[in-house]
C-alpha positions as CSV (number, residue, x, y, z in Angstrom):
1,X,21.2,-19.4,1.9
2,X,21.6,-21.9,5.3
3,X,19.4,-23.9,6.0
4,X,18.4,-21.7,9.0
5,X,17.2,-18.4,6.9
6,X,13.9,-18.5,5.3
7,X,13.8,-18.5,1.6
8,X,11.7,-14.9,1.4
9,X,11.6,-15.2,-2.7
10,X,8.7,-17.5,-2.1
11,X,6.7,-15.4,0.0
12,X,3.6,-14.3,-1.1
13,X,4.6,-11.1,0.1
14,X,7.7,-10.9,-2.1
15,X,5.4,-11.9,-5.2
16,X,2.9,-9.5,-4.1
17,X,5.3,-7.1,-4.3
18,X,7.7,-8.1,-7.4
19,X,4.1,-7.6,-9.3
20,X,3.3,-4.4,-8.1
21,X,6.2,-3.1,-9.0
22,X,5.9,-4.7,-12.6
23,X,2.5,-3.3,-12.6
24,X,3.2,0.8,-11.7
25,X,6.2,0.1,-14.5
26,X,3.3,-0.2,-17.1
27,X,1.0,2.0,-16.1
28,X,3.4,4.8,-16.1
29,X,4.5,3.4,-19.5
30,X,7.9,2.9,-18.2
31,X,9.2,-0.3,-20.0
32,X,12.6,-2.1,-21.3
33,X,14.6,-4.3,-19.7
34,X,16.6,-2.3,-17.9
35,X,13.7,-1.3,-15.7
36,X,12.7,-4.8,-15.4
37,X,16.4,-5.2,-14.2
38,X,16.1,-2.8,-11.3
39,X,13.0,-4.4,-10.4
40,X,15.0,-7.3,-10.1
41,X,17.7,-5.6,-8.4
42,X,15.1,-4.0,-5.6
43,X,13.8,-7.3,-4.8
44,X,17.5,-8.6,-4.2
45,X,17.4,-5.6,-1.8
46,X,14.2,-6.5,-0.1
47,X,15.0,-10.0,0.4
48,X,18.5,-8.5,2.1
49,X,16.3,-6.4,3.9
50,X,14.3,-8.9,5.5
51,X,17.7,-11.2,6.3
52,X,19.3,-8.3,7.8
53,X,16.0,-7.4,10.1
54,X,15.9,-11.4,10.8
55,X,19.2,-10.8,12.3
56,X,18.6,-8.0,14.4
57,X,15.3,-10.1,16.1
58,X,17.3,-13.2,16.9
59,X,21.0,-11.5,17.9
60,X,19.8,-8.1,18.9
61,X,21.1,-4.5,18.7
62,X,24.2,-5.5,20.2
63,X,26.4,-8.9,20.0
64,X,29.5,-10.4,22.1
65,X,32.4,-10.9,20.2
66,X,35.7,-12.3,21.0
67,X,38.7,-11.7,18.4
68,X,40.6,-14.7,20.3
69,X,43.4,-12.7,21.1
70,X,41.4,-12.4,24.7
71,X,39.5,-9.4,23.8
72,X,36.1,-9.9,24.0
73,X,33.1,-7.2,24.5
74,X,29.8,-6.1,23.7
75,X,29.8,-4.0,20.2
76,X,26.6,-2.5,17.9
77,X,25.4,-5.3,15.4
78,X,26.3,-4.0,12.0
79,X,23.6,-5.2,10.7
80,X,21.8,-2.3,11.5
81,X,23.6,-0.2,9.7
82,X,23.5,-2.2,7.1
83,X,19.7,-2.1,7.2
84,X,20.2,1.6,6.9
85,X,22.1,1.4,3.7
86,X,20.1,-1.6,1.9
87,X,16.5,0.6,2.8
88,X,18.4,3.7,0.9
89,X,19.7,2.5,-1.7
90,X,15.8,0.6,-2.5
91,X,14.7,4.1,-2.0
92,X,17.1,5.4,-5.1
93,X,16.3,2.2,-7.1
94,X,12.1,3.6,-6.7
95,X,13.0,7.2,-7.2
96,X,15.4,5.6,-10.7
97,X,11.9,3.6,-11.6
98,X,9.7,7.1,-11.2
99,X,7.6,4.5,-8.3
100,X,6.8,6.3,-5.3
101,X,6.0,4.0,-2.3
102,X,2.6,3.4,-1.6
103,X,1.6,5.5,2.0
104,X,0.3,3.0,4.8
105,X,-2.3,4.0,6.6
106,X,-2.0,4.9,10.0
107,X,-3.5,2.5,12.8
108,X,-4.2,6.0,15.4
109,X,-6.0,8.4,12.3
110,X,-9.0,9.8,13.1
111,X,-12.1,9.0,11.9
């Protein structure tokens, strides 16, 4: 990790999260390590996630680039795709762990 990119494993957030996870695993009496491994595996994801998303807020949806053989242009940052694919692939890892994700609420609900 540069020196640029914040270290997201010591987020509260990211703990917050890591324990949930642990936490629905025994509830639903799911347990060995190969579930504590996709836990594991998810957070790698998250953390990705949030890099990724970093990315896109400082660079943008699109970036320059120059192949220094003169040609130079505007093209989509593939980091959003990559977004796309990291955020699916954390949704198969909860579906592997029988964890559904917890529904926010929304902010415009009636009362």
């Amino acid at each position: 990790m540069t020196e640029k990119t914040k270290d997201f494993t010591k987020t509260k957030k990211y703990k917050s999260i890591r324990q949930d996870l642990l936490d629905q695993l025994e509830r639903n009496g799911t347990c060995g390590e190969h579930y504590t491994d996709l836990v594991h595996d998810y957070m790698d994801l998250w953390v990705e996630k949030k890099l990724l998303s970093e990315d896109i807020r400082v660079r943008g949806v699109t970036v320059t680039y120059n192949n220094g053989g003169g040609q130079s242009g505007v093209k989509k940052n593939d980091s959003i795709q990559e977004k796309i694919r990291v955020s699916q692939q954390m949704l198969n890892i909860l579906n592997a762990l029988g964890i559904k994700p917890a529904q926010e609420a929304d902010d415009d609900d009636e009362l």
